[in-house]
N, C-alpha and C positions, 0 to 999 in steps of 0.2 A: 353410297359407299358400301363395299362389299364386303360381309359382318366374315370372320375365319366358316362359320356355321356354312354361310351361303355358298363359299368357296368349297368348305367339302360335301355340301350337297350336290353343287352343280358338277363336282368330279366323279361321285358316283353315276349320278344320270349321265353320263357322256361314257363314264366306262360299260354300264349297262346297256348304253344307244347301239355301243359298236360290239358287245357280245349279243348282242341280236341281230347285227348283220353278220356274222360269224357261222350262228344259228341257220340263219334264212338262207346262204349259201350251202351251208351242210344241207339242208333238206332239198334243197333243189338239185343238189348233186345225186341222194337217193333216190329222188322221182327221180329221175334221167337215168337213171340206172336198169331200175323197174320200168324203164318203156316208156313216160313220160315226156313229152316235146317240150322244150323249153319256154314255147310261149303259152303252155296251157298252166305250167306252173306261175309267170308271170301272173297270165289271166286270173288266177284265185288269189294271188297276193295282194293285188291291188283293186277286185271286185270287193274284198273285205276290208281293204281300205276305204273305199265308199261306204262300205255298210256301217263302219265306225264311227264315220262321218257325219252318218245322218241328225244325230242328238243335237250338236252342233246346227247344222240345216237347221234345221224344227226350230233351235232357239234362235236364230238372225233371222228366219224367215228367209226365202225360196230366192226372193228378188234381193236384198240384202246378201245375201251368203256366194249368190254369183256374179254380182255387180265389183266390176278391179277398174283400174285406172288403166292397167298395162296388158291387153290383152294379149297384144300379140308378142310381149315378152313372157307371158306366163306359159304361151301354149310353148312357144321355143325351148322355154325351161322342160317342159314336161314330154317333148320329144325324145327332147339331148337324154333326159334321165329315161326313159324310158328305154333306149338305145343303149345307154352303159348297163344299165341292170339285163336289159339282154345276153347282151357281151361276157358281158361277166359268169352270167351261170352256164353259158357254152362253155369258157373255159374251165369251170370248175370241173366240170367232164372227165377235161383233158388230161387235165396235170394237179399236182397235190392242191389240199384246197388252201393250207400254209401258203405255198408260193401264190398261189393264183390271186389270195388277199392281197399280200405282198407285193405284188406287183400293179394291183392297184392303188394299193395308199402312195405307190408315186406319184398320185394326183397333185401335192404341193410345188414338187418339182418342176413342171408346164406351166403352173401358174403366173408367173414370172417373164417369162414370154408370153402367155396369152397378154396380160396386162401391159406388156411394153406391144403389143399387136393393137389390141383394140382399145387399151382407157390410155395408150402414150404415156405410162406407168414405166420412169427409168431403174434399170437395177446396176448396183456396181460388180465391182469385178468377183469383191469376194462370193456374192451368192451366186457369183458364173460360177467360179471355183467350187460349191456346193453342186450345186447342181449336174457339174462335172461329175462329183464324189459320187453324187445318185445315181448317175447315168453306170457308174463301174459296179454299184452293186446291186445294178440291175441283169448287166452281164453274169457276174458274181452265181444269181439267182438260176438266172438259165442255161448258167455254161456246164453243166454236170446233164444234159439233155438235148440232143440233138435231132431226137425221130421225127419225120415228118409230121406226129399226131401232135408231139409234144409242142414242135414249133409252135403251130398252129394255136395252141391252149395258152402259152404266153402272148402270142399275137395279141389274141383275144381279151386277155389280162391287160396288156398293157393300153388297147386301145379304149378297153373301158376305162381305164385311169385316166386319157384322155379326154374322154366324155367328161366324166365326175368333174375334172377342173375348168372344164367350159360351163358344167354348171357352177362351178363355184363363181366366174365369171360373171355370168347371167344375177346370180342372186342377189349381185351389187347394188341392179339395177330395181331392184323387187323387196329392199330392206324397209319399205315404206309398207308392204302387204302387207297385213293378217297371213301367219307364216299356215292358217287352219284351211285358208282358201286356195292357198298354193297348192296342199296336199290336196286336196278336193277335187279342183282342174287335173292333177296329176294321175291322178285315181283312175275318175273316168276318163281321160285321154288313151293312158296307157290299159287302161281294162278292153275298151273299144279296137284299140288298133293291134291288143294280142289276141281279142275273139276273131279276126280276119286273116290272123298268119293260124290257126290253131281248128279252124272250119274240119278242114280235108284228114286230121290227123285227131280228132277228138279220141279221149279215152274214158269211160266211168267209172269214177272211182268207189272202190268199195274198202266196207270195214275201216281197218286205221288209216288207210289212204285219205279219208275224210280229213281224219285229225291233223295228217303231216299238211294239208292244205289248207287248211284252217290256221293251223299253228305259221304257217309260211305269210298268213295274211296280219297276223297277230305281230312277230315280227316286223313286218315292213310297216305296220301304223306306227308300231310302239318307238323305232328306230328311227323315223320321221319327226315324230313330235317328242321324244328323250333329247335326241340331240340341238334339237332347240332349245328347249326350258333349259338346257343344261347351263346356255350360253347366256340367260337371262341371268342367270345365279353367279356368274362369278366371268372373268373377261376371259377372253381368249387365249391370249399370252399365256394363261396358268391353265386352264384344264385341257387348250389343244393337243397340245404331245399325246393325252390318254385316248387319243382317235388309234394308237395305232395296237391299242389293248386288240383289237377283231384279229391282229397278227397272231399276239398269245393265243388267243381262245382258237383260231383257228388250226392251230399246230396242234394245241390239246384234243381236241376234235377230232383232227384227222387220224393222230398217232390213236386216240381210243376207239372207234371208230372205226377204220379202215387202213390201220397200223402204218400209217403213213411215217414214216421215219427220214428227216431231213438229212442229207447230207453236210458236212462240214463246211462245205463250199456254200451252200445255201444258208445256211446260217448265219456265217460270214454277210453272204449277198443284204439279208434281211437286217443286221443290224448295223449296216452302211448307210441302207437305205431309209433307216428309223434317225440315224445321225443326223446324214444328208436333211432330211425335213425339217428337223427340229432346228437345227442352222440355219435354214431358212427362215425358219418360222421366225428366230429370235435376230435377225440381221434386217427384215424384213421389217419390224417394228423397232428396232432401233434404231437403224437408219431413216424411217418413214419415207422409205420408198414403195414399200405398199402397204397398204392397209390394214389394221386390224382384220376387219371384218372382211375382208378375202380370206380368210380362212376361217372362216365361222363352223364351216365344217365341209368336209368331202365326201358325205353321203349321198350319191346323185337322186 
């Protein structure tokens, strides 16, 4: 049973999981700025995810700690996210980093079709009707933006949000792993396959540059495994809505930061699309027509 203490324990870890991915996109927008390729910032998020890792290693031991049932679900998982976290920090580039969150925490939205795709998971009308809702303040989002750069940077946004709920999908099948082994596979897959796109384009980082890389790897561990324990401490139903805190923090960010100031419209767009999910979220478990724990979280 879950004590009120555990309940707002596990809301703050969840709201702290997603102001680290809020975090982790602002700094990968700086490097990209300063010259930085997108996949050499990937490359040190998730080499020091490894390196975080290792304590863990050490204590299961070598052969323990890489031994899964689902191999070839784990590497899929850690494509698909490897793929949306790309995605994503292109768009951050493009367009505000507010919207560019925003447009990915549509990941609940897909959901719902992936699961009526692949687990034959039926939804009724009304979550159509949500999802419709999402779909207009996603327009909402982008319709104040029409440059070809900008396209492009929602594209990019939205597609990551695709990825994210394919992992969400995937993870279905992975709720029996040690959630330490997932990030592990995850780590070095995606460290491996960004040192081969990042070869021809390397940069050496000096002075704080270190740190913003550092801190970028710090983030994506911390963000990985917060938003899990969050989910141990209290159920889904009550601390998921706080996934979409990375929206706040990233408005705050942008507007401190690089005075990013949303339009009316956009705002609008954002808290349709904050409705739109949480409708979801709670039609979704009331109904049981999907699952709690499809929405465990949408961090890819």
């Amino acid at each position: 049973m879950k004590t009120n203490n555990n309940v707002l324990f596990g809301g703050f870890l969840c709201i702290v999981a997603y102001v680290f991915l809020s975090v982790l996109s602002a700094i990968s927008k700086h490097l990209q700025d300063i010259g930085y390729s997108v996949f050499q910032v990937i490359f040190f998020s998730f080499l020091f995810t490894i390196i975080f890792s290792i304590p863990w290693v050490l204590k299961r031991g070598l052969k323990t700690a890489f031994k899964t049932k689902y191999p070839v679900i784990i590497i899929l998982r850690s494509v698909l996210g490897f793929a949306a976290f790309s995605i994503l920090f292109l768009s951050v580039k493009e367009i505000p980093l507010v919207d560019s969150l925003t447009l990915f925490n549509t990941a609940p939205l897909w959901v719902p079709f992936l699961a009526l795709i692949f687990l034959k998971e039926n939804f009724t009308y009304k979550i159509f009707l949500c999802i419709v809702l999402g779909f207009l303040g996603i327009v909402l989002v982008i319709h104040p933006r029409f440059t070809a750069m900008n396209y492009l940077g929602d594209t990019e946004a939205l597609l990551a949000g695709i990825g994210a709920s394919f992992v969400i999908i995937i993870m279905r099948f992975l709720k029996d792993e040690e959630h330490q082994r997932v990030v592990l596979y995850y780590g070095i897959i995606s460290t491996v396959a960004s040192f081969f796109f990042v070869i021809n384009t390397w940069r050496m980082p000096i002075g704080i540059e270190w740190l913003l890389l550092i801190g970028a790897g710090i983030c994506m561990y911390s963000m990985q495994i917060l938003a899990t324990k969050a989910f141990h401490y209290a159920k889904a139903t009550v601390i998921g809505p706080l996934s979409y805190s990375s929206i706040i923090a990233s408005g705050v960010i942008g507007l401190v930061v690089w005075e990013q100031v949303p339009s009316v419209t956009s705002i609008a767009g954002m808290f349709v699309v904050i409705v739109s999910g949480l409708l979801i979220l709670y039609l979704g478990v009331k109904e049981e027509r999907i699952k709690v724990d499809t929405y465990h979280h949408h961090i890819p």
